[in-house]
C-alpha positions as CSV (number, residue, x, y, z in Angstrom):
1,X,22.9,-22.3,-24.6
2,X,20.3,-22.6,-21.1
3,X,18.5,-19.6,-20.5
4,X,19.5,-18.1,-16.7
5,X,16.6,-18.4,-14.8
6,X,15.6,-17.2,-11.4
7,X,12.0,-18.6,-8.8
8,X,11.0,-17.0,-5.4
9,X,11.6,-19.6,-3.0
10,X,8.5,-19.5,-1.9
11,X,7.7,-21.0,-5.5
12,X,9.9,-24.1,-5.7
13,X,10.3,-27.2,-3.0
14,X,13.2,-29.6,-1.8
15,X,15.6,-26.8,-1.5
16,X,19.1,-28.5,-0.8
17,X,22.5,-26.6,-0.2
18,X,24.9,-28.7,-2.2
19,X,27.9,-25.7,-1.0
20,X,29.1,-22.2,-0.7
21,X,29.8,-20.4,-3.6
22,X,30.9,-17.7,-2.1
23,X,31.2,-16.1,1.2
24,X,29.9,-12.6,1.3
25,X,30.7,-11.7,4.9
26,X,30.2,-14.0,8.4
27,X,26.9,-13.4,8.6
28,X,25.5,-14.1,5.0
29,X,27.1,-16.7,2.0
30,X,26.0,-17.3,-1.8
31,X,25.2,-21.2,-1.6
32,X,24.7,-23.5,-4.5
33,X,21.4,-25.0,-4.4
34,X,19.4,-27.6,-6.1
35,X,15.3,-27.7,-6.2
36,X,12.4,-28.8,-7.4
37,X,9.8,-26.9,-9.9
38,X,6.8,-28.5,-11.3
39,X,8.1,-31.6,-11.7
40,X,11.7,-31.2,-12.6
41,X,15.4,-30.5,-11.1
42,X,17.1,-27.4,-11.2
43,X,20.6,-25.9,-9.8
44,X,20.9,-22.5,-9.3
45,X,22.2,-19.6,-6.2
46,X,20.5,-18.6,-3.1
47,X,21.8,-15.9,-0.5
48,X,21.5,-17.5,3.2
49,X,22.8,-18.2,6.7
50,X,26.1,-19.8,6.2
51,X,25.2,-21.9,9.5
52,X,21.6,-22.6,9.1
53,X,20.7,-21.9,5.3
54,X,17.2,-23.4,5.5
55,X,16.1,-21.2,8.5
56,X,17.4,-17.5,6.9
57,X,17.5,-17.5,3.3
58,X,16.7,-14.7,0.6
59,X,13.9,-14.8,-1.4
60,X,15.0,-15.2,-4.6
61,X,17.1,-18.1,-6.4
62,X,19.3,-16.5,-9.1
63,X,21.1,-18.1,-12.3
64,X,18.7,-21.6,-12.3
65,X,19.1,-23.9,-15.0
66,X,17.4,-26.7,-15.0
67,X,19.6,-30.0,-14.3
């Protein structure tokens, strides 16, 4: 079993929203999202925008595992 892990975005590169996971209210969505770190793929969750995800995002990608 993969260890759950979590990286600052600030930390990891080639962000892509795949899709929302879930919608918390109009303003704000948990999206699906797969990155890069030090070489190698990982999907994990990101809180952000549901209309423009890559301009306001959290800070933090939760429950990464590495693809």
């Amino acid at each position: 079993m993969n260890t759950l892990l979590q990286f600052n975005t600030a930390d990891v590169s080639n962000i892509d929203f795949v899709s929302i996971a879930d919608r918390v209210d109009s303003n704000w969505a948990d999206w699906e999202v797969n990155f890069e770190h030090n070489g190698k793929t990982y999907v994990g969750f990101l809180g952000a925008c549901p209309f423009h995800p890559e301009d306001m995002h959290g800070d933090e990608i939760i429950e990464a595992e590495e693809l």
